[in-house]
BAZA-788824 format. One record per residue (C-alpha): x, y, z; residue in one letter. Coordinates in pm, 1 decimal. Each point is the difference from the previous one (the first is absolute). Layout:
<<X Y Z> "A">
...
***
This chain:
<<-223.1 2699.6 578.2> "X">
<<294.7 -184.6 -115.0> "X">
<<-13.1 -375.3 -113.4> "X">
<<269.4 -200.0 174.5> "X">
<<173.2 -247.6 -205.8> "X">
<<-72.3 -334.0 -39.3> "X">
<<276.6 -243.4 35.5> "X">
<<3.1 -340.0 -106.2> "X">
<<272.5 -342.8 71.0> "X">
<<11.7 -183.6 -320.6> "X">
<<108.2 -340.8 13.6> "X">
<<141.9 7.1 -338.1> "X">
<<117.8 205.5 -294.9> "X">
<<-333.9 -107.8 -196.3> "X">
<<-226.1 134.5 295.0> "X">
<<128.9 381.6 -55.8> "X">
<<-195.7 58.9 -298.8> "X">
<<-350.1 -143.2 180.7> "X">
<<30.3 169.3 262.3> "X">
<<83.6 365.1 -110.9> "X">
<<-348.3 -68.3 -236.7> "X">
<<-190.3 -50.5 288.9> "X">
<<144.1 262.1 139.0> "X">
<<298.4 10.0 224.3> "X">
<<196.2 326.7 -28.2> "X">
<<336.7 -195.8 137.4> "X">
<<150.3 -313.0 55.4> "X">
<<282.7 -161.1 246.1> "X">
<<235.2 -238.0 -97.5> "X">
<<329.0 -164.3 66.0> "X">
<<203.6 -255.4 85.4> "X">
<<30.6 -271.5 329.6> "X">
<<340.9 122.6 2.8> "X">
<<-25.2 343.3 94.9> "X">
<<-370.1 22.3 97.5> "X">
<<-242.0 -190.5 248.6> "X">
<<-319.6 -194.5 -47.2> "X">
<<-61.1 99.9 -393.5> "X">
<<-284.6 -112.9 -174.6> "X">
<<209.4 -155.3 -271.9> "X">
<<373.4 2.9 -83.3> "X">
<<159.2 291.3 -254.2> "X">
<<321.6 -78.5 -145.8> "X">
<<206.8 290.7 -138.5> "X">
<<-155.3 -94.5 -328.3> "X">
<<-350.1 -25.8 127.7> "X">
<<39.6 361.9 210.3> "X">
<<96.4 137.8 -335.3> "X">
<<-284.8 -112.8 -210.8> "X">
<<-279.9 73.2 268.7> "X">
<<141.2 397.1 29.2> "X">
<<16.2 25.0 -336.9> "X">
<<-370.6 -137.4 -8.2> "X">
<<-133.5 222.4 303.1> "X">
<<182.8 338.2 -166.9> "X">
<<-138.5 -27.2 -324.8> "X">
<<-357.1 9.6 194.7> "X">
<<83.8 234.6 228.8> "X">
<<50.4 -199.5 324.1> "X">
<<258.2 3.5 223.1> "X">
<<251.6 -288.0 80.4> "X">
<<138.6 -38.0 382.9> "X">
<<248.1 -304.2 71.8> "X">
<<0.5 -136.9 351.2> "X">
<<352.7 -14.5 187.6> "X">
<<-81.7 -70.4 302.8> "X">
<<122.6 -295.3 89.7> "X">
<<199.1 -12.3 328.3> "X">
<<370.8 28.0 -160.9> "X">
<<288.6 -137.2 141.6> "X">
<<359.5 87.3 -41.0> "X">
<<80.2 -268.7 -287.3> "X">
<<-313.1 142.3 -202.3> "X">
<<140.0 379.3 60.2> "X">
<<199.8 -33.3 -321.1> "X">
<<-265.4 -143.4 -235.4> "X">
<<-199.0 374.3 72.4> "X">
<<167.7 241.1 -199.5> "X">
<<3.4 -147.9 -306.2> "X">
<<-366.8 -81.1 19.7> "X">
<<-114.3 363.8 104.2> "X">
<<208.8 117.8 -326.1> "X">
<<-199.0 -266.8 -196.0> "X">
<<-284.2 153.5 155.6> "X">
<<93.4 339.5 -96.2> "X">
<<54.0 -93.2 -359.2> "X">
<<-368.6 -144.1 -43.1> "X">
<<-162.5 285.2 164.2> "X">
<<-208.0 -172.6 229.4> "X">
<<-194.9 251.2 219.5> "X">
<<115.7 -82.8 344.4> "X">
<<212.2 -241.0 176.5> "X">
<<-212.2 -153.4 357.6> "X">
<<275.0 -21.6 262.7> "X">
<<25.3 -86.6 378.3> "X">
<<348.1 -19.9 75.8> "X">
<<186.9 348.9 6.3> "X">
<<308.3 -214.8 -224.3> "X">
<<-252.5 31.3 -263.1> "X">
<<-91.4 387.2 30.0> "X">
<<410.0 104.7 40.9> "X">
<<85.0 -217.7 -306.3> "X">
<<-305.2 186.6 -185.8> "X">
<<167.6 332.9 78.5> "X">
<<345.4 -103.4 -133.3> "X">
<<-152.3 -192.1 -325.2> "X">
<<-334.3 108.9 -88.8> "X">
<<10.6 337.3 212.9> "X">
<<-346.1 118.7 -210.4> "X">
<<-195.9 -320.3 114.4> "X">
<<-307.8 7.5 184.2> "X">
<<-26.9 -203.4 290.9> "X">
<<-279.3 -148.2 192.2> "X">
<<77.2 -120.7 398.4> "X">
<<-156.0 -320.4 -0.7> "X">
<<71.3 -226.7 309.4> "X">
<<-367.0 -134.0 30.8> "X">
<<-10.8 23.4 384.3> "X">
<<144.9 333.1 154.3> "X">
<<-154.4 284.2 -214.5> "X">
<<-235.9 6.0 288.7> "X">
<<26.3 397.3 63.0> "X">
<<41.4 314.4 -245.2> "X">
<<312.9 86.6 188.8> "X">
<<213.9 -290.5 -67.7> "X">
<<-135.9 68.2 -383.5> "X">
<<115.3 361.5 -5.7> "X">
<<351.5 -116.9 121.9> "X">
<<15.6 -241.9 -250.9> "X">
<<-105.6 300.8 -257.1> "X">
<<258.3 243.4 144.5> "X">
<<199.5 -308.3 -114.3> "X">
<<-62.4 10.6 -356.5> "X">
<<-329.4 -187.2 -10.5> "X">
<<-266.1 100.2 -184.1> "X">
<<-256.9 -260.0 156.5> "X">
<<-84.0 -209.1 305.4> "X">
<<-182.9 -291.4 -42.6> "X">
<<-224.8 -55.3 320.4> "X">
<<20.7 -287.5 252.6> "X">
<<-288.9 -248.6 -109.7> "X">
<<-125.5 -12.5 355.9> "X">
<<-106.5 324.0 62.9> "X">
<<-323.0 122.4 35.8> "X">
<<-212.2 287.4 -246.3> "X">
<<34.4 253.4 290.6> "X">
<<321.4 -43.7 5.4> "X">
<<81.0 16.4 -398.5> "X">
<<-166.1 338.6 -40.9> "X">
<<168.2 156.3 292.6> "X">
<<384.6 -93.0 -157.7> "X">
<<-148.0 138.3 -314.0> "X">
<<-113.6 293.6 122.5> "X">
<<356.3 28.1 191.7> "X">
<<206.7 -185.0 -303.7> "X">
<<262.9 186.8 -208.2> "X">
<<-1.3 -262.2 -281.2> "X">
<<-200.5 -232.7 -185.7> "X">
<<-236.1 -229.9 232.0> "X">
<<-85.2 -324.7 -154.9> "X">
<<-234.5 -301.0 140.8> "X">
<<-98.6 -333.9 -51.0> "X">
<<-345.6 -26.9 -106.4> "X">
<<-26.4 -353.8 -115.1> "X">
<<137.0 -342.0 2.5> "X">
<<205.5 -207.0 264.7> "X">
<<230.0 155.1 304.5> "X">
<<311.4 -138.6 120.1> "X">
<<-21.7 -87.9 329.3> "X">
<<390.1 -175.9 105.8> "X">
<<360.2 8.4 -177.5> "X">
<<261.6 -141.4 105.2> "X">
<<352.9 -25.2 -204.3> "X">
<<27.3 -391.8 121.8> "X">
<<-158.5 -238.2 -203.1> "X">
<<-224.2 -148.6 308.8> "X">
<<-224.0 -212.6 -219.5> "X">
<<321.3 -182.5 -155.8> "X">
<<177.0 -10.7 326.0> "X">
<<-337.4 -177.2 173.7> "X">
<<6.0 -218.9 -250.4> "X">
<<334.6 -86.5 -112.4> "X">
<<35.1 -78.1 430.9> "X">
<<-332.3 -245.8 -43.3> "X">
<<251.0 -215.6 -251.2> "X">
<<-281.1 171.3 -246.2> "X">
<<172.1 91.8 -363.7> "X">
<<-271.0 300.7 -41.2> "X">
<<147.9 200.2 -261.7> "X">
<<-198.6 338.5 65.4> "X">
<<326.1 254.5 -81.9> "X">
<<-92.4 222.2 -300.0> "X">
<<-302.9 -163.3 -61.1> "X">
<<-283.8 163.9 -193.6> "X">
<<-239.8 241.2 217.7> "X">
<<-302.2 -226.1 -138.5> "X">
<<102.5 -296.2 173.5> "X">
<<-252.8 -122.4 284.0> "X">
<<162.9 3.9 314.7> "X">
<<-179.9 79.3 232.6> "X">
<<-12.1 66.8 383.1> "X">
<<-295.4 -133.2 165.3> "X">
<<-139.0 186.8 369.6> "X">
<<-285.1 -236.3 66.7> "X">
<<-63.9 216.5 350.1> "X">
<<-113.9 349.5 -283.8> "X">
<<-34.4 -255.1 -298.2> "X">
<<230.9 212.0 -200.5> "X">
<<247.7 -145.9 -288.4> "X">
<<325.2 252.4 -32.1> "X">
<<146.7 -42.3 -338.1> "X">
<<383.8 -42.1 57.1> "X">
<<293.3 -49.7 -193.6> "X">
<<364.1 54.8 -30.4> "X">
<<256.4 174.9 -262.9> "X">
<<326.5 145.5 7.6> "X">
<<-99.6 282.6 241.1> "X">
<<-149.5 -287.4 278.1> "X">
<<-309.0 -79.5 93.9> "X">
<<-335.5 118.8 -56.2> "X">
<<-332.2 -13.6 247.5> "X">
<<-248.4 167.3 -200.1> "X">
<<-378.6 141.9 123.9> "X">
<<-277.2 -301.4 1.2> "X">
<<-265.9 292.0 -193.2> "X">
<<33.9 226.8 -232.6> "X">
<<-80.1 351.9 51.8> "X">
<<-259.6 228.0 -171.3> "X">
<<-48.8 386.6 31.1> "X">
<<-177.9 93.2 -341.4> "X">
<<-350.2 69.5 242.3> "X">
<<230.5 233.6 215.1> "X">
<<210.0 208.7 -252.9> "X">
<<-140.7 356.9 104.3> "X">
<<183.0 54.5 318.9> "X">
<<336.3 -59.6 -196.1> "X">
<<-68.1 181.4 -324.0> "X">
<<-178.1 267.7 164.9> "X">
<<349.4 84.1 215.8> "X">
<<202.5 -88.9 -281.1> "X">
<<137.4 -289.9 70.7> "X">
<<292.1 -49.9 -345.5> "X">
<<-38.9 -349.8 -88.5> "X">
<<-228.5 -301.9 4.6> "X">
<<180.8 -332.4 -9.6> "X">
<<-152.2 -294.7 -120.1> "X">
<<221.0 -287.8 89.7> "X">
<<37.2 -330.8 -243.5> "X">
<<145.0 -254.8 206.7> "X">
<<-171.8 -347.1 -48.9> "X">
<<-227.1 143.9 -290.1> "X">
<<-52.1 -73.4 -339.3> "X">
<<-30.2 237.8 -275.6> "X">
<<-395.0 -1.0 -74.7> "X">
<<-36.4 61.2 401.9> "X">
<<218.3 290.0 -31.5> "X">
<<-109.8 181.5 -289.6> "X">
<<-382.9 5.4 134.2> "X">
<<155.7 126.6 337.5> "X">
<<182.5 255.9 -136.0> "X">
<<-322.1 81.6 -246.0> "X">
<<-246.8 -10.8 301.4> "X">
<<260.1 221.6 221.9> "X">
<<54.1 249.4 -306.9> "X">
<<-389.2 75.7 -80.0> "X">
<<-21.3 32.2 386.8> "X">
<<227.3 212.5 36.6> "X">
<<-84.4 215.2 -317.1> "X">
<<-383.6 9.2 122.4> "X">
<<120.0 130.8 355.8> "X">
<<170.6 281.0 -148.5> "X">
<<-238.3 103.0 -252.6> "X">
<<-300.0 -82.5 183.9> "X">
<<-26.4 -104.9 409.5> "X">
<<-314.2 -5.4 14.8> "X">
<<-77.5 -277.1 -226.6> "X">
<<321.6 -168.2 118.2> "X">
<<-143.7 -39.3 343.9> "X">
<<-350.8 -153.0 -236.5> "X">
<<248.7 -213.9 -130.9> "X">
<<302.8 -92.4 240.9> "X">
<<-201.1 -300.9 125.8> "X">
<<-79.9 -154.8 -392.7> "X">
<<401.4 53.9 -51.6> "X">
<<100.2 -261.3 369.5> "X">
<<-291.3 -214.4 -108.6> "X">
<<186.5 -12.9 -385.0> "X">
<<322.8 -60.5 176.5> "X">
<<-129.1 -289.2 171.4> "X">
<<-191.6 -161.9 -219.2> "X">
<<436.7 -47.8 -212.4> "X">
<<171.2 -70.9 308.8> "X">
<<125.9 -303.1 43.5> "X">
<<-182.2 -231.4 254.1> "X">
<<290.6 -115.9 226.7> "X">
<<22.7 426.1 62.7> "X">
<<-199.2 142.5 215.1> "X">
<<-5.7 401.3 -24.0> "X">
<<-12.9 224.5 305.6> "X">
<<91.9 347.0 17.6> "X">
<<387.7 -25.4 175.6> "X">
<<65.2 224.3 286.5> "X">
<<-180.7 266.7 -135.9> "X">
<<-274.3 11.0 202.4> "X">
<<163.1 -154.1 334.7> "X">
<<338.7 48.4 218.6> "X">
<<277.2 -195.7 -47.9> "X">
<<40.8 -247.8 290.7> "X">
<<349.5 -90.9 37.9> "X">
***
């Protein structure tokens, strides 16, 4: 039984080192301008450091690019693919095919994960994208754990999921929240401001807060809970699902290194030993609450339910 990796969003260049000692086997970084809804900002410098960091213990680096790009960002690609290249990262994360046909002509040996957070909903649309040139497909957040074993069984690349942490849930390019505002004779200055800020949506009809805000890609309507899966690994490992993604938005360092600990000796105790995982699976959610944060509720996602649309 293989061990699918563990993947971690640092916020910061000093988180890299915590987390790969508690055990994450790869990280994601990058920065607002080419990638969406990162747990903290990577300049070039930054990107650098952390991959030099992650290689010397044996983890793998993937930068996110993919943003939605528009015609005057087109030229701004190449030249930070070939930066890319230079550093070795392990993978670029794309969604928009201007990214994968600029990774042919500059960095023609990088690996490439199709990432556009709501349409890998079937292995078919994943295989195309491999017959493209990409090596993984990083599933749709709303599907369910039928579903997720069925495109791996099916898949020609790389599957990874979301295991843990907050889902997005609306993008749009405008900047809504600034628009609203800016129209109320308001001067809200939300543009580029830090993910950490409290804004907040409030639905008093489900009593649910949405964390929102808004950077250069738009805005952001992010899920009111967090999810959990480390009491429902088996399924996944046991089909062979590739990756486990822990995801870092809105969370500080110490709550990310004892997730990524709790998820690694769960995941480690599964393959070595399922029987005492499934003794165990319950102490591991009830160690995972007892960190979280209060204003997050977990749940388990769509996992375990159909999307209603």
């Amino acid at each position: 039984m293989n061990k699918p990796e563990l993947l971690v969003t640092p916020t910061s260049v000093s988180d890299v080192s915590p987390l790969l000692d508690a055990g994450a086997t790869a990280i994601m970084i990058g920065e607002e301008t080419y990638g969406l809804r990162l747990a903290g900002e990577f300049n070039r410098e930054d990107v650098e450091k952390a991959t030099a960091l992650a290689h010397e213990r044996g983890a793998k680096v993937y930068v996110a690019m993919n943003a939605l790009f528009h015609n005057d960002t087109l030229p701004l690609l190449p030249d930070y693919i070939k930066f890319l290249k230079q550093i070795s990262v392990d993978a670029i994360v794309f969604g928009d095919p201007a990214v994968l046909l600029n990774v042919k002509e500059h960095a023609p040996n990088m690996s490439l994960h199709w990432n556009t957070e709501t349409t890998a909903t079937n292995w078919y649309t994943a295989n195309y994208w491999g017959r493209k040139g990409a090596t993984r497909a990083v599933l749709a957040r709303e599907l369910n754990m039928d579903a997720i074993v069925e495109i791996k069984e099916a898949a020609e690349v790389e599957i990874e999921v979301q295991v843990h942490g907050m889902t997005c849930m609306f993008q749009s390019k405008r900047m809504l929240i600034g628009n609203y505002m800016a129209f109320q004779g308001k001067d809200l200055k939300v543009q580029g401001k830090r993910k950490d800020r409290t804004l907040i949506l409030h639905d008093p009809e489900r009593n649910a807060k949405y964390p929102i805000w808004e950077d250069k890609n738009g805005t952001h309507i992010m899920s009111p809970k967090d999810m959990c899966i480390i009491d429902e690994l088996e399924e996944m490992i046991d089909t062979g699902v590739d990756s486990f993604k822990i995801e870092g938005i809105q969370k500080d360092i110490q709550y990310l290194t004892e997730i990524t600990g709790l998820y690694r000796e769960a995941i480690d105790l599964y393959v070595e030993n399922p029987e005492l995982y499934q003794e165990k699976k319950d102490q591991f959610f009830e160690k995972v609450k007892s960190i979280q944060p209060s204003n997050r509720e977990l749940d388990t996602g769509f996992f375990f339910k159909e999307t209603v649309y």
